[in-house]
N, C-alpha and C positions, 0 to 999 in steps of 0.2 A: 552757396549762400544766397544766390538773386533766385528768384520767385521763377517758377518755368509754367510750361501749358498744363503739365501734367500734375498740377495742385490737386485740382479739382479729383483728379482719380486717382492721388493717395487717399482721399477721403472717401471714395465710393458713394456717396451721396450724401444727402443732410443726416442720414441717420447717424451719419461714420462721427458729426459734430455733435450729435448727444453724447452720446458714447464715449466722445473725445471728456466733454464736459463732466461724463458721469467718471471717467475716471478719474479724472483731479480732485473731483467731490469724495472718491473713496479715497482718495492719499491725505485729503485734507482732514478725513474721519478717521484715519489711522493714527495719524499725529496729535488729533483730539485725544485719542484715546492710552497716547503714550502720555499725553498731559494730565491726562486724569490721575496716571499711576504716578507722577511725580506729586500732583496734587495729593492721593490719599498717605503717601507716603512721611508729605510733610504733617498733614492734619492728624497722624498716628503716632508723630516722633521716630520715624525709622532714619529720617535727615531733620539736621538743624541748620540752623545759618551758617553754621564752619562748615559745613559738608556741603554746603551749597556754593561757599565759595571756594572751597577748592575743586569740587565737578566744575565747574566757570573757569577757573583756572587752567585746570587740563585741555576744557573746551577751546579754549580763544589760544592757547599756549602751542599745543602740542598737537588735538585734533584736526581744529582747523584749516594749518597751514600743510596737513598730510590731504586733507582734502582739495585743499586746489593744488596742489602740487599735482594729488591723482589725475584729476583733467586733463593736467596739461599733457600728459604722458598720451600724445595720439602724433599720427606725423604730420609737419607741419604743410599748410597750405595758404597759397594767398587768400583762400576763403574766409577757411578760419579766422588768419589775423584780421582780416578785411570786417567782418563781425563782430570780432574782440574790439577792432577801434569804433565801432557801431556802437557797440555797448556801453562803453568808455561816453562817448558822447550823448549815447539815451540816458545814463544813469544822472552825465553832470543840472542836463537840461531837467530833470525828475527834480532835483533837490532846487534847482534856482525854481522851478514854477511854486513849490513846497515857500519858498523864503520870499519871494514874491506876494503869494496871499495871507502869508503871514502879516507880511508888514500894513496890512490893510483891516488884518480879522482882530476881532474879541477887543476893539480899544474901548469897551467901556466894562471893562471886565478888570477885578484890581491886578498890580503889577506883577504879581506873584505867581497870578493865577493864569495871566494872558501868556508869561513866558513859557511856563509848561504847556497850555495850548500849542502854540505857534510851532516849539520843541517836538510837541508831537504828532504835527502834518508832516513838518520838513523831514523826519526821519523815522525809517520801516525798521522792521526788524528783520533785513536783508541775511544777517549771519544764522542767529540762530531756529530761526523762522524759514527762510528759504532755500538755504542750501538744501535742509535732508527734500523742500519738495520739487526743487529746482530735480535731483539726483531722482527723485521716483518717478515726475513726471516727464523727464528728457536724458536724463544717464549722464554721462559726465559729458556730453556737450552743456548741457545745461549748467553744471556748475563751473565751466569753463568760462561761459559769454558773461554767469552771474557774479562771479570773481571780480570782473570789474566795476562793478554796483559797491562791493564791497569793500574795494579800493578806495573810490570814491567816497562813500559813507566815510572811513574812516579821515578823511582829510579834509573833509568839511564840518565834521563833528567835533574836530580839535581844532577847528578854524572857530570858524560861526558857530559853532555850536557852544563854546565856550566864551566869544562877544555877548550870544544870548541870553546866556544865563545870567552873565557878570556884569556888561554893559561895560566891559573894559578889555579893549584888544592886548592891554600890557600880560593877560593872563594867555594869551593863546602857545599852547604847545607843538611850536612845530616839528618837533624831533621826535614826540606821538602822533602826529601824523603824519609823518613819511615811514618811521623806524616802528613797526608794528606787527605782530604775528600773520594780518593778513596782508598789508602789503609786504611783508618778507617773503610770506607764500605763494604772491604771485610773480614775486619777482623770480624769486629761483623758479617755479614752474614756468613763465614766460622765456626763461633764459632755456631750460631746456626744449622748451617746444621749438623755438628759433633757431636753436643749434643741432637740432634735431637728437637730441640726448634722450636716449633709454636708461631707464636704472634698471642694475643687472638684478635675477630674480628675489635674491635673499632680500635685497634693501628696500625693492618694488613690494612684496609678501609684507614687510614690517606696516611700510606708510599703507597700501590699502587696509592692512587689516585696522590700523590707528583710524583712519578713515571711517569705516564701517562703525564706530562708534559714536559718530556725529550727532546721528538721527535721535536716537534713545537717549543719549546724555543731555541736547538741547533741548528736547519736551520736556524732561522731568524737571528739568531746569525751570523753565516755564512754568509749569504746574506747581510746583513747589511755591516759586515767587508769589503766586495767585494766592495760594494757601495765604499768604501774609493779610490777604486782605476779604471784607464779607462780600460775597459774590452777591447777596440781596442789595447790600448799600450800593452798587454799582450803577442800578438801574434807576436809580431817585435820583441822581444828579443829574439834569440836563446839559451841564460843558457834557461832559461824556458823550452824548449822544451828537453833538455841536463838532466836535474833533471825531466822532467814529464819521460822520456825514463827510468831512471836509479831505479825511488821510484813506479811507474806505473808497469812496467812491469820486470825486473831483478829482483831485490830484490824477486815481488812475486811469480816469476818462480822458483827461489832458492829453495823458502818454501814448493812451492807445490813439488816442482820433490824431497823434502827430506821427506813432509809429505804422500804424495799419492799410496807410496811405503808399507805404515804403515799398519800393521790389526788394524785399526782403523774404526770405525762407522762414516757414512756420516755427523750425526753433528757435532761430534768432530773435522772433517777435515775438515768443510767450516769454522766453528767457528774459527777455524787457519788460514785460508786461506784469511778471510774477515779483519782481523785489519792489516794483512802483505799488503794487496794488499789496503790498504785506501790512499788518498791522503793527503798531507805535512802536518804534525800538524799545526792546528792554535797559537800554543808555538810560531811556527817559528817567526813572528810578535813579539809576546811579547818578547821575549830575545833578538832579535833585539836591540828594542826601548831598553831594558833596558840595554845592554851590548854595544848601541852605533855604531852598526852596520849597514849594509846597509839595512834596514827597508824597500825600495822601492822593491829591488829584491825580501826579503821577502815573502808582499805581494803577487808579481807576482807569484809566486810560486805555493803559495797555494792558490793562484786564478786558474791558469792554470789547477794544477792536478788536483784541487776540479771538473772543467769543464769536463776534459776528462776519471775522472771515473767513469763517466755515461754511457763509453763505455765497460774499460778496467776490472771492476770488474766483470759484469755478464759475460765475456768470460771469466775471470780467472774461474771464477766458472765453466762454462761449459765447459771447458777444462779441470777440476781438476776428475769432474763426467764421463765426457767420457772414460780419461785414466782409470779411477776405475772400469768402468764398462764394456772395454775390457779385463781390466785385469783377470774378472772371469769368 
C-alpha cells in the first residue's frame, strides 16, 4: 500500500502516464457506449419506466452486493485493510468538502433550485458510475478500496442528503442508512476478507457471474434515464454548466491535491480519485421526485456531468499520476 522507489519504473517513463490516461479514456468510451444502447433502447420502446425500475432494482438488490462481496474475496493483509480505512476516510472528507461548498454556493438562486445544485456537488454517482470503471481500470482492488466510498454515500445521503431536500432532520432514515444492499455487501465481504473466508466454488461461480452483470445493466440504466430528457435542452441552462464546474472539477481537485501528497500506492490513489471525480448521483432524480423538487434540473444535471466526464475524469487521472510521478 505505501508508495516505494520503484513507482517511477512501474511506469517506464511519461509515456507509460499517457497510456495510463489513454486507457481510462477508452473504458470511459466503452461505458459511453453501453449508455448509448440503454439510451437508444428507451427512445425505441424496447424498455419503459417498469423495466427500468426493475433492471435498478436487481442492480442495487442483488448485483451489487455480489460485486463487492467479489473483492473482497483476496487474502487479507494489513495493507489492504490499512487502504480500505484510507478510503473510508478519503470518501468521508470528499462529501464534507461537497457540503461545505455547498453551504456557501447558488444563494441567490431560488430554493428549489439551489437544493438540487448543492445535492448535486455533494454526491457522485459512485454505484452505478464507478464501480463497472473502478473493475476495468484497477480489477477488483479497485472495487474493493471503492466499496467504501459507497458505504459512505449511502449514510450521508440518508443523513444529509435527506435534511437537504426537506430542511427537516425528523425525516432522516437511519435504518436506510446503515441496513442497505451496499452496506450489507460490504459488510459480509469485509467479514470474509478479515476472517479470511473463501467461498467454495459453486457459490463463488454464482456471485462473480451476478457480478459480471454490473457493467451492462448500470449504463443502460443511465442511458435510458437520459432518454427522459432533451440532450439539446441541456446545454441552454447555465446552473448546469455551474454544478458540472463545481462536482467535475473542484470538488475533485480538492481530493486529489489532499490525496496525491500521501505515500500511498497508485491504486489506492486513483481508487480515491475515481468516485470524487464521478458525475451527479443518479439519487439526484430520485429524491427530487420524491421530496417534491425541481426533478427537471435534476435531470439536467446529471445528464450534463454524466456527458462531460468522458473528458474530465481521465485528465483528473492523468493529472493525479503526473504530479506523483514528478514528485519522485
Amino acid at each position: 500500500m505505501i508508495i516505494n522507489a520503484d513507482y517511477k519504473l512501474a511506469y517506464g517513463g511519461y509515456e507509460m502516464l499517457i497510456e495510463s490516461a489513454i486507457v481510462v479514456a477508452e473504458q470511459v468510451v466503452i461505458l459511453f457506449l453501453l449508455i448509448a444502447v440503454g439510451l437508444i433502447m428507451a427512445k425505441v420502446k424496447w424498455v419503459d419506466d417498469n423495466g427500468i425500475r426493475q433492471m435498478t432494482q436487481l442492480l442495487l438488490m442483488i448485483v451489487t452486493p455480489c460485486v463487492i462481496i467479489d473483492s473482497f474475496q483476496m487474502d487479507f493483509s494489513v495493507d489492504l485493510l490499512t487502504g480500505l480505512v484510507i478510503s473510508v476516510i478519503s470518501a468521508v472528507v470528499s462529501h464534507f468538502v461537497g457540503i461545505l461548498l455547498g453551504r456557501f454556493l447558488f444563494k441567490k438562486h431560488p430554493d428549489s433550485d439551489r437544493k438540487i445544485m448543492r445535492y448535486s456537488i455533494i454526491f457522485s454517482n459512485c454505484g452505478f458510475m464507478c464501480i463497472p470503471l473502478l473493475y476495468a481500470v484497477l480489477g477488483p482492488i479497485g472495487v474493493f478500496y471503492g466499496s467504501a466510498y459507497i458505504a459512505v454515500f449511502n449514510i450521508v445521503q440518508w443523513t444529509y442528503g435527506i435534511i437537504l431536500m426537506t430542511g427537516d432532520r425528523q425525516d432522516i432514515n437511519l435504518r436506510r442508512a446503515l441496513i442497505n444492499p451496499g452496506t450489507i455487501g460490504m459488510a459480509l465481504g469485509l467479514l470474509f476478507f478479515l476472517a479470511g473466508i473463501s467461498l467454495p466454488k459453486v457459490p463463488a461461480t454464482v456471485v462473480s457471474s451476478l457480478a459480471a452483470l454490473n457493467t451492462p445493466i448500470a449504463m443502460i440504466i443511465i442511458g435510458a434515464q437520459m432518454a427522459k430528457t432533451s440532450l439539446l435542452e441541456i446545454w441552454k441552462n447555465k446552473i448546469n454548466y455551474q454544478v458540472a464546474f463545481w462536482r467535475l472539477l473542484v470538488v475533485p481537485l480538492i481530493m486529489m491535491t489532499l490525496l496525491v501528497f500521501l505515500p500511498i500506492d497508485r491504486q489506492l490513489l486513483i481508487a480515491c480519485i475515481i468516485p470524487a471525480s464521478a458525475p451527479t448521483a443518479a439519487a439526484t432524480a430520485l429524491f427530487a421526485t420524491r421530496y417534491r423538487q425541481n426533478v427537471l434540473l435534476a435531470t439536467h444535471t446529471i445528464t450534463l456531468t454524466t456527458i462531460l466526464s468522458i473528458i474530465t475524469m481521465p485528465l483528473l487521472i492523468l493529472a493525479a499520476d503526473t504530479v506523483r510521478y514528478f514528485m519522485l
